[in-house]
mmCIF file of the C-alpha atoms, coordinates in Angstrom:
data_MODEL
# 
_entry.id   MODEL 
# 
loop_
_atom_site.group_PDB 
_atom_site.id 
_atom_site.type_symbol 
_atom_site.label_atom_id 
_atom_site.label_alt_id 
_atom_site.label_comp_id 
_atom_site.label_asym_id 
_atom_site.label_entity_id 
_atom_site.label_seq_id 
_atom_site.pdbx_PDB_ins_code 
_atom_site.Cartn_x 
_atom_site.Cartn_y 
_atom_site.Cartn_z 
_atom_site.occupancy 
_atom_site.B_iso_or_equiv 
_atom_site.pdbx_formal_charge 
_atom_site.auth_seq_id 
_atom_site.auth_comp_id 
_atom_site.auth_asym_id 
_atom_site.auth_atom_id 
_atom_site.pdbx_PDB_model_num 
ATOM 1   C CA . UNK A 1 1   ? 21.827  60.190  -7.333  1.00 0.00 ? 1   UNK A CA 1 
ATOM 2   C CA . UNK A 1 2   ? 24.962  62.127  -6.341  1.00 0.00 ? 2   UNK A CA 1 
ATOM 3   C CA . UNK A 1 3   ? 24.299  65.820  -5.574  1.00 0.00 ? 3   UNK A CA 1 
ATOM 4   C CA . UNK A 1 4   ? 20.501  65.511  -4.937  1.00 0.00 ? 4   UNK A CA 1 
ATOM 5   C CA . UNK A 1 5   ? 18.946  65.813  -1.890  1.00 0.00 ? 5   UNK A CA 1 
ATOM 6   C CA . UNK A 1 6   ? 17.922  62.568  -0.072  1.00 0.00 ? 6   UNK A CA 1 
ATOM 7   C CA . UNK A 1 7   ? 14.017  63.753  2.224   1.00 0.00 ? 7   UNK A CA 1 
ATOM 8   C CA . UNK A 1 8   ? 11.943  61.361  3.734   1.00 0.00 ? 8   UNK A CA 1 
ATOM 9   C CA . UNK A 1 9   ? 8.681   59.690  2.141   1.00 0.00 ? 9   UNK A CA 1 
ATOM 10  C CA . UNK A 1 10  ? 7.145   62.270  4.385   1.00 0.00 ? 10  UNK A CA 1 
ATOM 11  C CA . UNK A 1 11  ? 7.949   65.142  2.276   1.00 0.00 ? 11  UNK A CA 1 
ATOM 12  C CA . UNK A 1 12  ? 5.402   64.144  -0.550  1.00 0.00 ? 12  UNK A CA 1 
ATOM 13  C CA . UNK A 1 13  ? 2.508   63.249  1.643   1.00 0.00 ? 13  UNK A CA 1 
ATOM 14  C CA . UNK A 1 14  ? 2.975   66.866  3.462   1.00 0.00 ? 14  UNK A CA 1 
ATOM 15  C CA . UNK A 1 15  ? 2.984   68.069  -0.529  1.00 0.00 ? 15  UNK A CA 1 
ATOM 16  C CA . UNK A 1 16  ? 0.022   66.279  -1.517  1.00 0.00 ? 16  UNK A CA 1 
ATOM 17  C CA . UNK A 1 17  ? -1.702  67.488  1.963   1.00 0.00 ? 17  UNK A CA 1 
ATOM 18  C CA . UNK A 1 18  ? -0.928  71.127  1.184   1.00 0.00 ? 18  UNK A CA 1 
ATOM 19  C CA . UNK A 1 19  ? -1.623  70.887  -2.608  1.00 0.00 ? 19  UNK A CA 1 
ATOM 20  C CA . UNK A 1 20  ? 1.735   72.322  -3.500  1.00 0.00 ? 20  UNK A CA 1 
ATOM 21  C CA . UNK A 1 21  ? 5.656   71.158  -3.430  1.00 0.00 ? 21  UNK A CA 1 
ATOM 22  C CA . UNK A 1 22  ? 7.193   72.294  -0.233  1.00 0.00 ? 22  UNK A CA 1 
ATOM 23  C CA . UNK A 1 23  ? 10.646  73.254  0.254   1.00 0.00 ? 23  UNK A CA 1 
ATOM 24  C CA . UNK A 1 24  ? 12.659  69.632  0.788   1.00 0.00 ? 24  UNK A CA 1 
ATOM 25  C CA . UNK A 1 25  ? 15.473  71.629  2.812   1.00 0.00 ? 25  UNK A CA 1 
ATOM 26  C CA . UNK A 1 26  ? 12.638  71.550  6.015   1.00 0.00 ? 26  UNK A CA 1 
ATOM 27  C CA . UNK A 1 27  ? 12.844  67.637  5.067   1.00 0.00 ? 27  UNK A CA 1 
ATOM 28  C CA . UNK A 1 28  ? 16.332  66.845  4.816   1.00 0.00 ? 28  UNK A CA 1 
ATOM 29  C CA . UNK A 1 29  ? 18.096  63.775  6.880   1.00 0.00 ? 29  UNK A CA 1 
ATOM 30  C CA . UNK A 1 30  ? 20.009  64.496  9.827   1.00 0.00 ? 30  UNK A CA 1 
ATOM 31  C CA . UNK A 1 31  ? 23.500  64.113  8.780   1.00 0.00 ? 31  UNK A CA 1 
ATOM 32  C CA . UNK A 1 32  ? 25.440  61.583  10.885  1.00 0.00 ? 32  UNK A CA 1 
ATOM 33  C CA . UNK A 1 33  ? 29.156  62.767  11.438  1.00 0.00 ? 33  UNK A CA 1 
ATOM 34  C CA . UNK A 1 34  ? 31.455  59.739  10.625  1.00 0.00 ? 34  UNK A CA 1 
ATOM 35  C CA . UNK A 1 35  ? 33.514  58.715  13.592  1.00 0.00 ? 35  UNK A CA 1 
ATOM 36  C CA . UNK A 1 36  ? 36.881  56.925  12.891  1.00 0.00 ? 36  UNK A CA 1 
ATOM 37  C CA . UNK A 1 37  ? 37.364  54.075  13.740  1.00 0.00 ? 37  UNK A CA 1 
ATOM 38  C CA . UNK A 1 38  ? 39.089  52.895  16.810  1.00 0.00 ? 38  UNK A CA 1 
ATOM 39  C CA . UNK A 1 39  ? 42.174  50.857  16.784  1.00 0.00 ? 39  UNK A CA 1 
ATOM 40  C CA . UNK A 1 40  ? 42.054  47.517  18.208  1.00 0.00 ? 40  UNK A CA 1 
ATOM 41  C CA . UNK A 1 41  ? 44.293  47.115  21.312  1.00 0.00 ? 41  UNK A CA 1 
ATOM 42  C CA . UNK A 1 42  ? 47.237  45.196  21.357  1.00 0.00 ? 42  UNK A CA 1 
ATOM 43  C CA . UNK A 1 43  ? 47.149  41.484  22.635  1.00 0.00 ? 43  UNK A CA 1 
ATOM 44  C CA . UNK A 1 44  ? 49.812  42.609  25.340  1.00 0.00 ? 44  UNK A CA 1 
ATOM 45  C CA . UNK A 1 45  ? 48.200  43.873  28.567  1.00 0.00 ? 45  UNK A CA 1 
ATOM 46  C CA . UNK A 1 46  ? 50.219  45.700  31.554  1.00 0.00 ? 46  UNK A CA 1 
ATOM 47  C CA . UNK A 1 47  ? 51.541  43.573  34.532  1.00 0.00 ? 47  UNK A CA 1 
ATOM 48  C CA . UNK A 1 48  ? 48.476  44.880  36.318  1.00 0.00 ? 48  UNK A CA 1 
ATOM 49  C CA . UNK A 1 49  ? 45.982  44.409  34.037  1.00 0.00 ? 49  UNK A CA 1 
ATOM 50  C CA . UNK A 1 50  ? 47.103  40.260  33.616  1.00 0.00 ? 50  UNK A CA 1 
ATOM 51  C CA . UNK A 1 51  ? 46.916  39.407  36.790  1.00 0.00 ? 51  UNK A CA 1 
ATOM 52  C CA . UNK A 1 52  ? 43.494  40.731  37.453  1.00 0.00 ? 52  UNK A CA 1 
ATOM 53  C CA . UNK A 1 53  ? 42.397  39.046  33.791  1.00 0.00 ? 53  UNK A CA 1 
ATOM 54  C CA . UNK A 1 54  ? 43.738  35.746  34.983  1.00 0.00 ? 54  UNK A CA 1 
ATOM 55  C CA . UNK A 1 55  ? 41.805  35.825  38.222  1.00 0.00 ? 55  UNK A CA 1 
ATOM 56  C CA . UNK A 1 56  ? 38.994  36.399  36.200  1.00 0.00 ? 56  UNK A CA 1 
ATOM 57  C CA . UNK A 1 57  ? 40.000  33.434  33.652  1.00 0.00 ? 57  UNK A CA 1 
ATOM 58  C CA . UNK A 1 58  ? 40.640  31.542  36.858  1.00 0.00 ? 58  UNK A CA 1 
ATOM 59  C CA . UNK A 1 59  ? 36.986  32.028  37.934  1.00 0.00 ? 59  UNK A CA 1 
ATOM 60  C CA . UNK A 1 60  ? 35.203  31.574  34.159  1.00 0.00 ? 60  UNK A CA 1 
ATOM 61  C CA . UNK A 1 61  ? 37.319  28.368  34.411  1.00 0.00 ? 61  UNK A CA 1 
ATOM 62  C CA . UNK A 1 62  ? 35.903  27.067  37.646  1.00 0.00 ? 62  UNK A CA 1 
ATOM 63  C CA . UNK A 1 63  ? 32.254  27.692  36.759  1.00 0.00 ? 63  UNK A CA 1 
ATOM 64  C CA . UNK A 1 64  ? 32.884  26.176  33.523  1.00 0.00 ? 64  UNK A CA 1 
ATOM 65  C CA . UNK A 1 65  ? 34.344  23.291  35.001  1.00 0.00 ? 65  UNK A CA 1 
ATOM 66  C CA . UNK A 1 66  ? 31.564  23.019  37.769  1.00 0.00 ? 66  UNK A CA 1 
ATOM 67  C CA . UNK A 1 67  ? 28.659  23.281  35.082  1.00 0.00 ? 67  UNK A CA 1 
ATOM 68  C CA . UNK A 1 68  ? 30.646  20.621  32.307  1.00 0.00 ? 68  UNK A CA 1 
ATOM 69  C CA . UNK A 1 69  ? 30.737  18.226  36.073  1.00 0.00 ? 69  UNK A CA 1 
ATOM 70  C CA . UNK A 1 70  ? 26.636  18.932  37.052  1.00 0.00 ? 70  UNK A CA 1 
ATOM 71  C CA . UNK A 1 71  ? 25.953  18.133  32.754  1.00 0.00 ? 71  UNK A CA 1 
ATOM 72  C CA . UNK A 1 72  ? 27.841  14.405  33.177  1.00 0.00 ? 72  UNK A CA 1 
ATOM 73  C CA . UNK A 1 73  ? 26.290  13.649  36.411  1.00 0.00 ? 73  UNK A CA 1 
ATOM 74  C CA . UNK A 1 74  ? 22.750  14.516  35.180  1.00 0.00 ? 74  UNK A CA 1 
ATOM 75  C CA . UNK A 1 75  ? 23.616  13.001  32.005  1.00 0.00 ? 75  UNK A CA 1 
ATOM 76  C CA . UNK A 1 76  ? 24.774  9.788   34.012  1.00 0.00 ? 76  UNK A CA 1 
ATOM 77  C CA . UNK A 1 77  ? 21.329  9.614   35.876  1.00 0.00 ? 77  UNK A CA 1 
ATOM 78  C CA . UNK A 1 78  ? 19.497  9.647   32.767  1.00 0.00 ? 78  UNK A CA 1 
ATOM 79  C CA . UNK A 1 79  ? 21.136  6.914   31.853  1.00 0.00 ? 79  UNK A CA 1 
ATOM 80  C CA . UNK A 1 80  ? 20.725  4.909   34.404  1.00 0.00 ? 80  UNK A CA 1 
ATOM 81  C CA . UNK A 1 81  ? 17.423  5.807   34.793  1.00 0.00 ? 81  UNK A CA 1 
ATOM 82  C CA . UNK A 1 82  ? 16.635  4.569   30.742  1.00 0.00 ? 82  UNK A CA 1 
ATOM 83  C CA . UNK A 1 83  ? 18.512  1.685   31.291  1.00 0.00 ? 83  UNK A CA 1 
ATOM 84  C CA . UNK A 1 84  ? 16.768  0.944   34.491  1.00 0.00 ? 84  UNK A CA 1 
ATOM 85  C CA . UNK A 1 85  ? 13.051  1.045   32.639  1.00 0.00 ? 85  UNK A CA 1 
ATOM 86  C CA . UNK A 1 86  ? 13.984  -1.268  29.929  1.00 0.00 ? 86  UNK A CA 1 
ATOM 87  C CA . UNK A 1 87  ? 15.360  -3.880  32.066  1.00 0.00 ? 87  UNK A CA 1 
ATOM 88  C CA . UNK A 1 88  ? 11.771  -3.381  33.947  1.00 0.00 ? 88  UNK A CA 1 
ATOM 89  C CA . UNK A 1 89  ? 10.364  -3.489  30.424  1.00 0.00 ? 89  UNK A CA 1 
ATOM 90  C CA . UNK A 1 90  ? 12.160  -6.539  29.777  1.00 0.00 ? 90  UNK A CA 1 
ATOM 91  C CA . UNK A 1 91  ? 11.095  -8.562  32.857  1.00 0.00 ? 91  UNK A CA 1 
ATOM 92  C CA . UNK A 1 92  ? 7.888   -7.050  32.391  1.00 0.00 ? 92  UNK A CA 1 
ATOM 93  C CA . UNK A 1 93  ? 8.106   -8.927  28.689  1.00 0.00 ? 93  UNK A CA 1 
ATOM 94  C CA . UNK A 1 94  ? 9.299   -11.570 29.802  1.00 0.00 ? 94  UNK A CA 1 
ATOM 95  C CA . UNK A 1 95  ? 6.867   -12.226 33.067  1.00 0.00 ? 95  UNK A CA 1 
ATOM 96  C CA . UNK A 1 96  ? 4.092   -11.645 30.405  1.00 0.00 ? 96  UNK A CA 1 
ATOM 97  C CA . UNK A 1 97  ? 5.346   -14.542 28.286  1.00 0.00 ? 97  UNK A CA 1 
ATOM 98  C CA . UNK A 1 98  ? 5.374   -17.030 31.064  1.00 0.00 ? 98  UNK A CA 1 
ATOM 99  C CA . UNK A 1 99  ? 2.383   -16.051 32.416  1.00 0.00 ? 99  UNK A CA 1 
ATOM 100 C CA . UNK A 1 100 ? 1.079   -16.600 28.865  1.00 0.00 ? 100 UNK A CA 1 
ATOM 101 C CA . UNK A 1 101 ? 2.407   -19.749 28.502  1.00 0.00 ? 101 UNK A CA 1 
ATOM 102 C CA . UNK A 1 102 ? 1.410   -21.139 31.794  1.00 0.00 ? 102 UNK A CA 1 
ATOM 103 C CA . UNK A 1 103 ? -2.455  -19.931 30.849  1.00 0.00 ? 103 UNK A CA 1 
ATOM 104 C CA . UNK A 1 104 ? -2.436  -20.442 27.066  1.00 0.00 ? 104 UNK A CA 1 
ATOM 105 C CA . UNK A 1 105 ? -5.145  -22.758 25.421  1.00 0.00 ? 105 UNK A CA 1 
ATOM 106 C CA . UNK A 1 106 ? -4.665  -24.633 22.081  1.00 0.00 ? 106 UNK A CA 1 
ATOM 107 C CA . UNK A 1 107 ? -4.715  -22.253 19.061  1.00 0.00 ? 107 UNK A CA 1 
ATOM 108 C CA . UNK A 1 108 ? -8.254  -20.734 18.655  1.00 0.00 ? 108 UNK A CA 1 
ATOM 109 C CA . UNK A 1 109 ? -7.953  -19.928 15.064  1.00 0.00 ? 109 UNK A CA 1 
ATOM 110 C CA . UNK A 1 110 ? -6.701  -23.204 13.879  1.00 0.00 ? 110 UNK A CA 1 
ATOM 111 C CA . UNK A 1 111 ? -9.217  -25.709 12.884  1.00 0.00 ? 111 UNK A CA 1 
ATOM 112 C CA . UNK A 1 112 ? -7.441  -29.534 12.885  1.00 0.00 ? 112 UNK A CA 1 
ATOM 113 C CA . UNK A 1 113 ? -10.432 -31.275 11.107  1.00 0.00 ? 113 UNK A CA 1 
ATOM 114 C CA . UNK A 1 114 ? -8.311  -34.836 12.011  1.00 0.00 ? 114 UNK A CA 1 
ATOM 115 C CA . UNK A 1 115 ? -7.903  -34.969 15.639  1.00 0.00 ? 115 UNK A CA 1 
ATOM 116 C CA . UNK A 1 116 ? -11.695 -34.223 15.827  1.00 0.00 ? 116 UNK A CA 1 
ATOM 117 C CA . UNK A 1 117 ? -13.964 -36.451 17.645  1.00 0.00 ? 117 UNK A CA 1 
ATOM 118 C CA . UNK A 1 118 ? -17.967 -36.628 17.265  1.00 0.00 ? 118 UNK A CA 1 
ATOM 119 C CA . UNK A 1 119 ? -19.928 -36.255 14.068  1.00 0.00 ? 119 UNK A CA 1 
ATOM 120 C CA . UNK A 1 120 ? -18.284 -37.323 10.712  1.00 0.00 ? 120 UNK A CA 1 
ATOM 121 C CA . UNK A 1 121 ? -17.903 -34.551 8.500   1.00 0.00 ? 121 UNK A CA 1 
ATOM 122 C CA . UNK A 1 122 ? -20.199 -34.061 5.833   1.00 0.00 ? 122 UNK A CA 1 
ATOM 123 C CA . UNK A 1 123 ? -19.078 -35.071 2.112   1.00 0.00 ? 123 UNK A CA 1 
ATOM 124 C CA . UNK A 1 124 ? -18.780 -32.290 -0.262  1.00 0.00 ? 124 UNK A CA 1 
ATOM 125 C CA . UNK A 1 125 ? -21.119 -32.180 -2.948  1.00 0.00 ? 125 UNK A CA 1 
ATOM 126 C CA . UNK A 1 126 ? -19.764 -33.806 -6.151  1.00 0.00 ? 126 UNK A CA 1 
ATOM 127 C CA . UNK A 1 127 ? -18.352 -31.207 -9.670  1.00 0.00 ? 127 UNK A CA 1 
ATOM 128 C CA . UNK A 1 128 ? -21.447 -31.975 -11.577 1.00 0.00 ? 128 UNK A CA 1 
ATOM 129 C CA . UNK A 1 129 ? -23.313 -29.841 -8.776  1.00 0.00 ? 129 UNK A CA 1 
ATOM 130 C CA . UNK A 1 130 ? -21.421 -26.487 -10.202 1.00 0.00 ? 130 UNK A CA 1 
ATOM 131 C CA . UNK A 1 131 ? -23.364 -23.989 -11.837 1.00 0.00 ? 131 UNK A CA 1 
ATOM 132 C CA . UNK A 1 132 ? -22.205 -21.304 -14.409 1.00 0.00 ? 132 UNK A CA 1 
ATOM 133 C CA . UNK A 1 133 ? -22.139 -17.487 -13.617 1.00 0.00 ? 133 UNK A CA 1 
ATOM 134 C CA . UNK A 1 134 ? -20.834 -15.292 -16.087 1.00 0.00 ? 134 UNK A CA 1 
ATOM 135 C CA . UNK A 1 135 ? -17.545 -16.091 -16.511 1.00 0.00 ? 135 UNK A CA 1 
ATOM 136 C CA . UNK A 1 136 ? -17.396 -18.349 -13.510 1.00 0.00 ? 136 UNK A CA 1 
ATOM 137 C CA . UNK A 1 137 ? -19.147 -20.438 -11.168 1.00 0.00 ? 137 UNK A CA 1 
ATOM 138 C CA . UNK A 1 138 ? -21.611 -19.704 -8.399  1.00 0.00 ? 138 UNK A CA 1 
ATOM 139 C CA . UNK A 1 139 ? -22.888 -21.352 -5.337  1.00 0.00 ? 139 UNK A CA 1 
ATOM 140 C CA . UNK A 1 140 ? -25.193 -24.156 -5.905  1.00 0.00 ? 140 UNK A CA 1 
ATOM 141 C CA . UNK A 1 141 ? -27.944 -24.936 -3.382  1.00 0.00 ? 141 UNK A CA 1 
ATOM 142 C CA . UNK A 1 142 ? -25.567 -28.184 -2.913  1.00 0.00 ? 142 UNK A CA 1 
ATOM 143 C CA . UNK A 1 143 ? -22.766 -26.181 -2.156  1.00 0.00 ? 143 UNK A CA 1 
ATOM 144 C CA . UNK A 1 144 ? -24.558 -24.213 0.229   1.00 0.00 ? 144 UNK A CA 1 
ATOM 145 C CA . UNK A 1 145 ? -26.175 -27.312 2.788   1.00 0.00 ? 145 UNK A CA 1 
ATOM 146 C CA . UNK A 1 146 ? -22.789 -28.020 2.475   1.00 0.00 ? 146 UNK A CA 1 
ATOM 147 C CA . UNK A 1 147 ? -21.052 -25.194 3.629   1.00 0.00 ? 147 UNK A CA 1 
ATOM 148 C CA . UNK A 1 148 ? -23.884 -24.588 6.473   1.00 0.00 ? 148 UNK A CA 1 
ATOM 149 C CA . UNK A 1 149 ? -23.547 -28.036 7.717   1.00 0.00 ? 149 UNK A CA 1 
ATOM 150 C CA . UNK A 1 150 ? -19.744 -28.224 7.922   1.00 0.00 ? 150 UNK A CA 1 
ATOM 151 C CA . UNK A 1 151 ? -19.571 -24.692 9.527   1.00 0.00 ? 151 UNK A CA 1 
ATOM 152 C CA . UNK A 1 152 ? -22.041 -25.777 11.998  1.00 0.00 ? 152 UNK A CA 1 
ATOM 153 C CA . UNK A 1 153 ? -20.085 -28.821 12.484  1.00 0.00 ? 153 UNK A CA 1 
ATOM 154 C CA . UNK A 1 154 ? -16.747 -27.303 13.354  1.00 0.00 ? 154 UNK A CA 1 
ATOM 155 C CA . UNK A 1 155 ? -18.830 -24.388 15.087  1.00 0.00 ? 155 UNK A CA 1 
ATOM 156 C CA . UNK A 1 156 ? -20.606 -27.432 17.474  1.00 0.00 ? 156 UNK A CA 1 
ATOM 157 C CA . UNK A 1 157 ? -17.019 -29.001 18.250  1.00 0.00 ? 157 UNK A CA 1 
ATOM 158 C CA . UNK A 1 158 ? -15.074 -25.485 19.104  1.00 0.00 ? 158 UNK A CA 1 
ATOM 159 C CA . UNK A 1 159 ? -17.520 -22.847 19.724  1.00 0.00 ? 159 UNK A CA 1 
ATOM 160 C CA . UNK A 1 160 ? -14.853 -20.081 19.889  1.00 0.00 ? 160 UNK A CA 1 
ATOM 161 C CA . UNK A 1 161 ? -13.744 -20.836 16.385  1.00 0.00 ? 161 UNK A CA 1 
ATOM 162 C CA . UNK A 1 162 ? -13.283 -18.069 13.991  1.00 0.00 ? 162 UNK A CA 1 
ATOM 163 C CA . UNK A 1 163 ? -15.267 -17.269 10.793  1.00 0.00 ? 163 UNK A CA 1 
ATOM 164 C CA . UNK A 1 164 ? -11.790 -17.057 9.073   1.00 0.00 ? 164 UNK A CA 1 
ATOM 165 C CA . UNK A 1 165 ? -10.907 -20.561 10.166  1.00 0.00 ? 165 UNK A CA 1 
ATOM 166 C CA . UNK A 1 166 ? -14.512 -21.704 9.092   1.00 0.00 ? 166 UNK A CA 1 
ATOM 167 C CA . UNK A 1 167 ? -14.404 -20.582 5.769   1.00 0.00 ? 167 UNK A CA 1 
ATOM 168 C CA . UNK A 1 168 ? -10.645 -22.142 5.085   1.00 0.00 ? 168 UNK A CA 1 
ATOM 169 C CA . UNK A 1 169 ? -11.645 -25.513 6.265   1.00 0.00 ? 169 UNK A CA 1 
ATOM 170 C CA . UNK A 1 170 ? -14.454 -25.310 3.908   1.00 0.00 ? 170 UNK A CA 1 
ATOM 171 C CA . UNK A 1 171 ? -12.541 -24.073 1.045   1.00 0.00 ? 171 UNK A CA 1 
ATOM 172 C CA . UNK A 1 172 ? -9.911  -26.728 1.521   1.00 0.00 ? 172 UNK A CA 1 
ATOM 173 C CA . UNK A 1 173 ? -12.797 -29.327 1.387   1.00 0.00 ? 173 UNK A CA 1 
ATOM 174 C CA . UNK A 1 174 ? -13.978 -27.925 -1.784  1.00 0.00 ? 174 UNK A CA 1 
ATOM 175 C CA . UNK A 1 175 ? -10.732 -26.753 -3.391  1.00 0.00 ? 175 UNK A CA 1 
ATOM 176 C CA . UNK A 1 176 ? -10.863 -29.139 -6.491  1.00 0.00 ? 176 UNK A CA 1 
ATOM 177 C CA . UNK A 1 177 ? -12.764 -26.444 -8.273  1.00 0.00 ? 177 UNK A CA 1 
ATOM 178 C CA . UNK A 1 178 ? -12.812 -23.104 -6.511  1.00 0.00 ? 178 UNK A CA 1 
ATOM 179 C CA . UNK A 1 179 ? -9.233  -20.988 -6.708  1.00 0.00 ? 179 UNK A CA 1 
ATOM 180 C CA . UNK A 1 180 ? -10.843 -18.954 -3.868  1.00 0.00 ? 180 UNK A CA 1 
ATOM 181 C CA . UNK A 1 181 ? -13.285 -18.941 -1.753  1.00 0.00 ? 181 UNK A CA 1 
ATOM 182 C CA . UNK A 1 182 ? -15.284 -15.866 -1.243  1.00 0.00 ? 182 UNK A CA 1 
ATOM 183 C CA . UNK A 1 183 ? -17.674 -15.005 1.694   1.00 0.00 ? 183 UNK A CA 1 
ATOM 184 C CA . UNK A 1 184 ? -20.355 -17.423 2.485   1.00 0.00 ? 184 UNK A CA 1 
ATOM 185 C CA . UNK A 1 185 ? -23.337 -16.039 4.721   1.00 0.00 ? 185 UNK A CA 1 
ATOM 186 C CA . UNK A 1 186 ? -23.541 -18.752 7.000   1.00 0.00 ? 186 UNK A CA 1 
ATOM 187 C CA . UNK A 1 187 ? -26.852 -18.018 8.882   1.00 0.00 ? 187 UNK A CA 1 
ATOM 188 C CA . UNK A 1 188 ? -28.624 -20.571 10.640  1.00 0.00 ? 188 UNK A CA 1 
ATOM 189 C CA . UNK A 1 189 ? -32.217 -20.808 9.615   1.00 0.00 ? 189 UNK A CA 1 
# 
């Protein structure tokens, strides 16, 4: 583009607006006179000049030194601060655990069928009870009483028993046959 004239995107909307081509001279850019460029000074100053710089250095120095000495100290309360809340967090833990152990009842979930006083348990029904379903077995009406009666059993000796716990002690009872036991509705009728 050397030795055309460079105009603004102004130019051809003023054209278009006046339905002819305008003289681009009106449009030029303002030419921007070139200034040399200055030399960098040398690294030496003048006696005078140093001594006023290194009071200045002196005093940069200082502040830096001040701020780098407020940074560790805050730095140093934080710390102590964080290490103060987990030891609290710790005794915290800790006073939890004894206080846990000093209150804590035998394991609610487990179901120990042979330290069980009261009722005897009820006998599982017998294999020849099963009844094909598709390409398995369902629940027989056998296999039901049963499961209602035991669950009521364990349920009448540890009333805070969970249905999870139910339903294992029952499948262990009837695991000859059953891989798994699915989810029994155990209502009481």
């Amino acid at each position: 583009m050397a030795g055309k004239i460079a105009i603004p995107s102004r130019y051809i909307y003023d054209c278009v607006e006046q339905g002819a081509l305008l003289d681009p001279s009106d449009y030029e850019f303002e030419v921007i006179s070139k200034t040399p460029n200055k030399r960098k000074q040398s690294t030496l100053k003048k006696k005078g000049e140093q001594e006023s710089n290194d009071e200045v250095d002196n005093e940069v120095e200082t502040k830096r030194i001040r701020k780098n000495e407020r940074e560790a100290e805050r730095r140093k309360i934080i710390k102590q601060k964080k290490e103060n809340e987990a030891k609290a967090l710790q005794k915290r833990k800790i006073d939890a655990e004894t206080q846990a152990e000093k209150v804590s009842s035998p394991k609610v979930d487990a179901v120990d069928v042979s330290k069980q006083v009261g009722r005897r348990t009820p006998t599982p029904p017998p294999e020849h009870t099963r009844e094909m379903w598709g390409n398995g077995y369902k629940f027989s009406l056998a296999e039901n009483q049963f499961a209602l009666a035991y669950a009521e059993l364990l349920v009448s000796r540890d009333h805070t028993v969970s249905m999870n716990s139910v339903c294992n002690a029952i499948q262990k009872k009837v695991r000859c046959y059953l891989p798994s036991f699915p989810f029994v509705n155990l209502t009481v009728s």
